[in-house]
C-alpha positions as CSV (number, residue, x, y, z in Angstrom):
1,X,-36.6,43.2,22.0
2,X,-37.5,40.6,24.4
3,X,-40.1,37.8,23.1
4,X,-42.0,36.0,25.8
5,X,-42.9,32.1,25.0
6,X,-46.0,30.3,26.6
7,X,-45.8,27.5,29.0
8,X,-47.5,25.6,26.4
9,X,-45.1,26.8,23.4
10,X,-42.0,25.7,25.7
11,X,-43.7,22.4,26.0
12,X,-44.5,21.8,21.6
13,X,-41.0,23.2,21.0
14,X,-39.8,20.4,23.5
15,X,-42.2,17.9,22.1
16,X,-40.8,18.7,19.0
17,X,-36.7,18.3,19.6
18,X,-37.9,15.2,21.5
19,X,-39.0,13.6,18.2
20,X,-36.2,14.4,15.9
21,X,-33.8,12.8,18.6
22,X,-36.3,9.8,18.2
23,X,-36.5,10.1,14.7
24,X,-32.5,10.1,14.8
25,X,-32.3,7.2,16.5
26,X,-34.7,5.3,14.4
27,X,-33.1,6.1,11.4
28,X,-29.5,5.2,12.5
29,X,-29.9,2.7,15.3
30,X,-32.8,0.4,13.3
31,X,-30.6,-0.7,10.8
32,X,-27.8,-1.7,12.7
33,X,-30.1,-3.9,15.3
34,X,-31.6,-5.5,12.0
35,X,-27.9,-6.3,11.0
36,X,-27.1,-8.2,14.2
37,X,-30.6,-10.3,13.9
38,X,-29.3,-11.1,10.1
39,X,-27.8,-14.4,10.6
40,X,-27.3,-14.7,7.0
41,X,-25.1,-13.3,4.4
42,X,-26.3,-13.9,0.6
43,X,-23.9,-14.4,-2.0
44,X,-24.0,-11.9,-5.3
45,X,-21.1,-10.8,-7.6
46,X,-18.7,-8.0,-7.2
47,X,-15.4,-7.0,-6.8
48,X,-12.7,-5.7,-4.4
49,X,-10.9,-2.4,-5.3
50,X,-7.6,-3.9,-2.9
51,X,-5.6,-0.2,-2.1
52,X,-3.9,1.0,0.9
53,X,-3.0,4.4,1.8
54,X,0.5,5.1,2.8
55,X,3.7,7.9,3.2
56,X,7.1,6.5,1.7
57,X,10.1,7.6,-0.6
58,X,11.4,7.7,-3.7
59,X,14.0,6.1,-4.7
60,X,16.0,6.8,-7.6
61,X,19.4,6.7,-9.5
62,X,20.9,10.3,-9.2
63,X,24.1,11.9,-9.9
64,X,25.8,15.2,-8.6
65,X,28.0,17.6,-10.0
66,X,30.4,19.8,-8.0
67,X,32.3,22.9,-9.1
68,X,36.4,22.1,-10.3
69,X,37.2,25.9,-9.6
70,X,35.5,29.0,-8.5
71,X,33.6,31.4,-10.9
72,X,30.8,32.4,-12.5
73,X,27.8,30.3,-13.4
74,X,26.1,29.7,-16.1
75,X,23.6,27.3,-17.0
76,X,23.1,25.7,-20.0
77,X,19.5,24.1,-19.3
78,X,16.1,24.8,-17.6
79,X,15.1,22.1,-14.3
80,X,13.2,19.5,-15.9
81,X,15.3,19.3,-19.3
82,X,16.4,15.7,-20.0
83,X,20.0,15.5,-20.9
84,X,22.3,12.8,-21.9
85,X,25.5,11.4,-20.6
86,X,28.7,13.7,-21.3
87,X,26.2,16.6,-22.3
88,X,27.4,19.8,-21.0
89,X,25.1,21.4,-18.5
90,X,27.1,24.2,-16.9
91,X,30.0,26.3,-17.3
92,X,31.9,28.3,-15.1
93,X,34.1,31.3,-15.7
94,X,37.2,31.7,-13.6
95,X,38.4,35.0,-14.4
96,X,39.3,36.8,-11.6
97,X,38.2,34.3,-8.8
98,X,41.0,33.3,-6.2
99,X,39.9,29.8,-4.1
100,X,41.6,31.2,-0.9
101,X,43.8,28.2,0.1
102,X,41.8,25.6,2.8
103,X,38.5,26.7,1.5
104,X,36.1,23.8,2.0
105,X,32.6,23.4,0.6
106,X,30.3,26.5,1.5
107,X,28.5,26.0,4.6
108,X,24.9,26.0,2.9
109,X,25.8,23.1,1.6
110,X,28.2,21.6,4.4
111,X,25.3,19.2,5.4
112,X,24.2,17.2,2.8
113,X,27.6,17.1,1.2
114,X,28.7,15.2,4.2
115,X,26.1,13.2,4.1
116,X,27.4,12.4,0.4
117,X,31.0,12.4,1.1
118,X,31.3,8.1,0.2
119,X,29.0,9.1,-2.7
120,X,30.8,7.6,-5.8
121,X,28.1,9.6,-8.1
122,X,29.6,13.2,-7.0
123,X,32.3,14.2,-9.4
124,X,33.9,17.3,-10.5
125,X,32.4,18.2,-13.8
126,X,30.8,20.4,-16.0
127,X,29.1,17.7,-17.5
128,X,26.4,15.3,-17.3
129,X,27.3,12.0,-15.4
130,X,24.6,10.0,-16.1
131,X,21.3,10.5,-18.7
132,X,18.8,12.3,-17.4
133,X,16.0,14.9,-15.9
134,X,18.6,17.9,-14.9
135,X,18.0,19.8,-11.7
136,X,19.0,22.1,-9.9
137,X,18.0,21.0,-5.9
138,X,19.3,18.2,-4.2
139,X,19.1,16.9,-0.7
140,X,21.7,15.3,0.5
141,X,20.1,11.9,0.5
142,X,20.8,10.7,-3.0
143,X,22.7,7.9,-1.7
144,X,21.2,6.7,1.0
145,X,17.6,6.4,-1.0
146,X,19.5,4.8,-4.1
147,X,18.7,1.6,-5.6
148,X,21.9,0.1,-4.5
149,X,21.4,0.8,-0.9
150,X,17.3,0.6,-0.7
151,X,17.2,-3.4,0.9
152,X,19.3,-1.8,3.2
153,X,16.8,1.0,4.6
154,X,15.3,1.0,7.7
155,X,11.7,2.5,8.3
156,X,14.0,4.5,11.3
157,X,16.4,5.5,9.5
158,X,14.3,6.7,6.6
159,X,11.8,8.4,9.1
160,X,15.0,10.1,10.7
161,X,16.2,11.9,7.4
162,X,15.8,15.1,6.3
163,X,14.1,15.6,2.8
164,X,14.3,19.1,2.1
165,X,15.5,20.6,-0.9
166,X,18.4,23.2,-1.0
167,X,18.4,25.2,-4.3
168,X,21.6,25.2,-5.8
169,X,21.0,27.5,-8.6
170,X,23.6,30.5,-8.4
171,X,25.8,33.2,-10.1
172,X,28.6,32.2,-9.0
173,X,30.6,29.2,-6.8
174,X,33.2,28.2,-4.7
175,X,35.5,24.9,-6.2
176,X,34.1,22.1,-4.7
177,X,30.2,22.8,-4.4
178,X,27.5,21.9,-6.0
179,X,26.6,22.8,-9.0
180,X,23.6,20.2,-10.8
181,X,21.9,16.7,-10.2
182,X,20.9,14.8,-12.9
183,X,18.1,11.8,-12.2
184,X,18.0,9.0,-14.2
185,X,14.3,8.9,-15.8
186,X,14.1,5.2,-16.9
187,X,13.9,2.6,-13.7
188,X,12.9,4.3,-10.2
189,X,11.9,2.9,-6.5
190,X,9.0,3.3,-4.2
191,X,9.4,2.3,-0.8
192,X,7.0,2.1,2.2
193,X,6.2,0.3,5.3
194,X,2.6,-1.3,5.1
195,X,0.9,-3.0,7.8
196,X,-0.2,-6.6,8.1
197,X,-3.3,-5.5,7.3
198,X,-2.2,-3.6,4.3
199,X,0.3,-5.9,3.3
200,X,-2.2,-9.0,3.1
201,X,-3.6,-7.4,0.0
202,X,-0.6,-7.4,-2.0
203,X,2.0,-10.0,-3.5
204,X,5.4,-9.9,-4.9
205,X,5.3,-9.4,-8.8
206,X,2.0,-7.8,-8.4
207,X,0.5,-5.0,-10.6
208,X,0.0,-2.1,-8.9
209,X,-1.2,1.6,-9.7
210,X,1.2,4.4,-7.9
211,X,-1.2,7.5,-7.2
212,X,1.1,10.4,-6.5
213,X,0.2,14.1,-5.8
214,X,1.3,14.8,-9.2
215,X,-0.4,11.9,-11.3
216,X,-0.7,8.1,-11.5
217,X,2.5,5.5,-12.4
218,X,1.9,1.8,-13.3
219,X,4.5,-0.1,-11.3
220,X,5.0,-4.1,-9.9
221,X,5.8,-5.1,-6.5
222,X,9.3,-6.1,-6.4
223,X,10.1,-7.0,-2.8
224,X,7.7,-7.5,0.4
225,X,10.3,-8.0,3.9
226,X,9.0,-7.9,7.2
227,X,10.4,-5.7,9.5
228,X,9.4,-5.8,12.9
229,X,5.7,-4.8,13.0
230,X,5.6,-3.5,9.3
231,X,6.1,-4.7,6.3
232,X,8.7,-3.2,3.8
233,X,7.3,-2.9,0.7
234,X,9.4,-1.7,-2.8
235,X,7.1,-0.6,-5.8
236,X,9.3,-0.4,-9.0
237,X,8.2,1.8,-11.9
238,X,9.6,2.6,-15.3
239,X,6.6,5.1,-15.8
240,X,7.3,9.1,-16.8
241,X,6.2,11.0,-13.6
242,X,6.4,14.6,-13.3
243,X,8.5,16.0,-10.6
244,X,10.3,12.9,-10.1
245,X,13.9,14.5,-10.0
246,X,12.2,17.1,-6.9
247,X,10.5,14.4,-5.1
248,X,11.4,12.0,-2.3
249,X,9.1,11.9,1.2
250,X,5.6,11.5,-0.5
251,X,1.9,10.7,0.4
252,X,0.4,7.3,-1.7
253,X,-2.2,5.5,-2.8
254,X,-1.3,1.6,-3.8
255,X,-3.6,0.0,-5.8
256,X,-3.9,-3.5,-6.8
257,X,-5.9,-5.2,-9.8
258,X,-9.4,-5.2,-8.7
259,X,-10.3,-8.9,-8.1
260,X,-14.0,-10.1,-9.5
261,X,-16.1,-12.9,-8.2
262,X,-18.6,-13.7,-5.6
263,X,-17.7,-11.6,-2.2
264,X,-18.5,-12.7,1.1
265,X,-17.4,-11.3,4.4
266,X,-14.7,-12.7,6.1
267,X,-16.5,-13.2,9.3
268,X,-18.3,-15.9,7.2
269,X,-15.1,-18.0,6.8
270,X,-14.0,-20.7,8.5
271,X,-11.0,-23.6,8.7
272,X,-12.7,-26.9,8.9
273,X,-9.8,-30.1,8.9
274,X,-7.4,-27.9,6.5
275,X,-9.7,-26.9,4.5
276,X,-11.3,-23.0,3.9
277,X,-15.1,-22.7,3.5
278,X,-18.3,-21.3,4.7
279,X,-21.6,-23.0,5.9
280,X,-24.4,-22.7,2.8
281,X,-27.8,-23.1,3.8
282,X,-30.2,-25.2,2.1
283,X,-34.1,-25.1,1.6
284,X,-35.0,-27.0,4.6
285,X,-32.5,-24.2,6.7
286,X,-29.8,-27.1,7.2
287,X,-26.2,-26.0,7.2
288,X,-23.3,-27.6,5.1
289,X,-19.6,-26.8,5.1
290,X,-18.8,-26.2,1.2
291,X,-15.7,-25.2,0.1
292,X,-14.4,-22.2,-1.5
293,X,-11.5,-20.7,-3.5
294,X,-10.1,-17.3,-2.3
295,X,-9.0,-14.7,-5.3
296,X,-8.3,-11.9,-3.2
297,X,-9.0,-10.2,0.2
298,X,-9.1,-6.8,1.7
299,X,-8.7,-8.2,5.6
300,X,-12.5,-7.6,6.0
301,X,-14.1,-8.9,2.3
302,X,-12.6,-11.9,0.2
303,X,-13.8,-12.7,-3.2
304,X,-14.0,-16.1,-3.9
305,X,-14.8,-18.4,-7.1
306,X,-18.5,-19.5,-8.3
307,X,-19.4,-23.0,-9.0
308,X,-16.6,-24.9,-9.3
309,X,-12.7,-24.8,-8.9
310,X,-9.2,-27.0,-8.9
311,X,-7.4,-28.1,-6.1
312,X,-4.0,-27.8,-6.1
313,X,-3.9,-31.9,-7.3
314,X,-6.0,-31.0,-10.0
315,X,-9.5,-32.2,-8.3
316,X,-12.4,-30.6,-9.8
317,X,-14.2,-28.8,-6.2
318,X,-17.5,-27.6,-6.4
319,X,-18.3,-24.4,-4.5
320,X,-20.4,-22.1,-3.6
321,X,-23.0,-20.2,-6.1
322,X,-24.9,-16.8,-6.6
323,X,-27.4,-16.1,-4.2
324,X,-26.2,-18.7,-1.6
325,X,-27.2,-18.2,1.9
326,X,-24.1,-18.6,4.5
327,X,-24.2,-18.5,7.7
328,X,-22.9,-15.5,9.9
329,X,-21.7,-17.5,12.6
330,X,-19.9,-20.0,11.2
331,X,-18.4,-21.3,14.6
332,X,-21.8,-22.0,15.8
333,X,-22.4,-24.3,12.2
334,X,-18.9,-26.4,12.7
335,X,-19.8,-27.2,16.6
336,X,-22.5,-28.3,15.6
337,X,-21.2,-30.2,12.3
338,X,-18.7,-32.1,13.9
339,X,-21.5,-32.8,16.8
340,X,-23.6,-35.1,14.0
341,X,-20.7,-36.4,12.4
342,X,-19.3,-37.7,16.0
343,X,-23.3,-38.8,16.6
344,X,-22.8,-40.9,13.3
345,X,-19.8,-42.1,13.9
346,X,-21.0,-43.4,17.0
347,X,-23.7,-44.9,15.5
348,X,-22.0,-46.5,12.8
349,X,-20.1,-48.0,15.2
350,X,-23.2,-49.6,17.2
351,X,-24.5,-50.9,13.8
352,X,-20.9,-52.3,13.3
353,X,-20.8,-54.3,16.8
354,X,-24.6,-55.3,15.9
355,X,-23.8,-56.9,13.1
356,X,-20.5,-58.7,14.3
357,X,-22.9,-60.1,17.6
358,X,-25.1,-61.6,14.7
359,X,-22.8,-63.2,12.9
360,X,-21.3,-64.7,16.2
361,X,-24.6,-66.1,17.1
């Protein structure tokens, strides 16, 4: 069915579109132009929530147990069961099994067992190595993303591994596989390279919250190194986390205490003689440079102290306050600062040579 629209219809349906688009661009557009004609921001209290996302991996103290002889399998625990040192996890019944002579590991394994061949936490037993989650995957990276080796990782190198699991649960086995790993559950590592950005909003010794995809970990910044264009970060954590023995390339969250005090935006900052500060306005609209104490920064907001603070020799400093204007062009306010201090300089002088031509007559 074919529906036939007026000239004048055509021209109220246009009318029509026309004025959303202009009521679209009012509504976005207006606020923005106010913004730039703002020339100043007002000072209230609040806080930063100082968090970066990032990839990285975990790092952790594991251990791997290979097969003495050929046989059948049979485990003694579930994946996920903590187990202590010397327990038994495994056994393996010979009977009629033959290890042909020159048999190496089974190809499935092949790779990461090469990978693991320096390893000095691979031995032949049936028994627990070290105290522990007990698994049965591994990846062939459990020495290369150990603590003993992690200051020693590259962002390249790490990038340029392989993280996938191979199962290693099984009826049966040749002499010389792999049969378990146990992870230590107490200390573990997370590493990740941050930009400068990112890295800006973190310290060693830090508090920091690890969000995982399978829950939160408290944890402290142990080590920030740059390296090249990044920054390598390592996050240590004593926290339970579940999955921890399965998990090593993963997606995170870093988050920092918040910090709490006056925010301003760091376009409103500015260096004057070696000194960090803004420009406050007063009632008459003059500019002065004041002071002021950074807690914390995001890269695009700082918090900084209210009132007063203490310089680093112990000098009481007074700051800015709530619901001080400062200026939004702070660049503008020091040109034209250090203008009418050189204009008083100058005239200082002139009173000086006044006075010295008086005296002298």
């Amino acid at each position: 069915m074919n529906i036939k629209i007026s000239g004048k219809t055509r021209k109220y349906i246009i009318l029509y579109l026309g004025l959303l688009v202009l009521l679209y661009l009012v509504i976005v557009l207006v606020p923005k132009i106010t913004d730039a004609f703002e020339s100043t921001q007002t000072l209230e209290p609040g806080e930063l929530r100082l968090s970066c996302e990032t990839t990285g991996y975990l790092i952790k103290t594991e251990a791997i147990g290979t097969a003495g002889n050929a046989g059948a399998v049979e485990y003694k625990y579930d994946p996920g069961k903590i187990v202590g040192k010397d327990w038994k996890v495994v056994t393996i019944d010979a009977g009629d099994a033959i290890q042909e002579a020159g048999d190496t590991v089974s190809s499935a394994f092949a790779n990461q067992m090469n990978q693991l061949k320096n390893f000095d936490r691979v031995k032949e037993t049936n028994n627990a190595i070290i105290s522990g989650i007990f698994s049965l995957t591994f990846d062939g990276n459990e020495d290369f993303f150990s603590p003993e080796n992690m200051y020693n990782i590259t962002r390249e190198e790490a990038d340029s591994r392989s993280t996938s699991r191979k199962k290693l649960k099984r009826t049966s086995t040749k002499a010389g596989d792999p049969l378990f790993k146990i992870t230590n559950d107490g200390r573990w590592y997370f590493i990740c390279w941050l930009k400068e950005k990112e890295r800006n909003k973190f310290d060693e010794g830090q508090e920091v919250t690890l969000t995982l995809p399978e829950g939160n970990a408290q944890g402290r910044i142990e080590k920030i190194d740059k390296e090249g264009k990044r920054f390598r970060t390592i996050i240590t954590s004593n926290r339970y986390y579940k999955k921890l023995e399965e998990t090593r390339k993963v997606d995170a969250t870093v988050t920092g205490t918040n910090a709490k005090g006056l925010v301003v935006d760091n376009d409103c900052l500015i260096d004057k003689d070696g000194v960090q500060g803004v420009y406050v306005r007063d009632k008459n609209g003059e500019y002065s440079f004041t002071p002021v104490q950074i807690i914390n920064t995001d890269g695009e907001q700082s918090v900084v102290t209210e009132s007063r603070y203490y310089d680093q020799n112990g000098k009481m400093i007074m700051t800015v306050s709530v619901y001080d204007e400062i200026s939004k062009n702070p660049k503008r306010e020091l040109k034209r600062d250090l203008k009418r201090e050189e204009e008083k300089k100058k005239e200082k002088e002139q009173e000086q040579e006044q006075e010295q031509e008086q005296e002298e007559n």
